[in-house]
C-alpha angles and dihedrals in degrees: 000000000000134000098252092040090054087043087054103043091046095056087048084053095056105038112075117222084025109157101171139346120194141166111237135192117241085253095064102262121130109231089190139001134206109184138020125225119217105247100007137094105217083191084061096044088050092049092051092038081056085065090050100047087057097051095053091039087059090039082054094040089051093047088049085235096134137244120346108256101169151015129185120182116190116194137170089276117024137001114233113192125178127204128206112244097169130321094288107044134042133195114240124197131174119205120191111236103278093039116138096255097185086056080050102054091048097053088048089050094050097043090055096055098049089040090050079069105055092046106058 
């Protein structure tokens, strides 16, 4: 197994309610997938979260905040939250409802900063 498939299954393993966790290119495109949600594409969720993530870097860009680390999005049926590795690839993870979005939050933390690594 690679290095980004076990980071990625790790942080499924330790986030309860996790559905699917990928890293994704700032394009939109998964690079790699752990997980697969009944129902639901998650090479479809990354393409239209690319949009998204745009959209908030220029919101950041304009505010003079900084660079976007982070996006969570909470509907009626799942939680989806991204997490900044480098400029060019983000973390995904889908979270059923009730999943425990701070754990969340922390895996995906740790998992960018060792997969920041293995991509430069």
């Amino acid at each position: 197994m690679n290095v980004f498939a076990e980071t990625l299954r790790r942080v499924a393993s330790k986030v309860e309610g996790a559905r699917a966790v990928s890293l994704v290119g700032a394009d939109g495109i998964a690079v790699e997938t752990w997980g697969a949600p009944e129902g639901l594409s998650i090479e479809t969720v990354a393409a239209e979260i690319g949009g998204l993530l745009k959209a908030a870097r220029n919101t950041g860009s304009a505010s003079g905040e900084g660079e976007l680390r982070e996006v969570a999005t909470v509907t009626d049926g799942a939680i989806t939250l991204v997490s900044r590795v480098t400029r060019e690839y983000y973390l995904l993870l889908l979270l059923a409802r009730e999943g425990n979005l701070g754990r969340g939050r922390f895996e995906l933390r740790k998992a960018a900063a060792a997969l920041e690594k293995e991509l430069f």
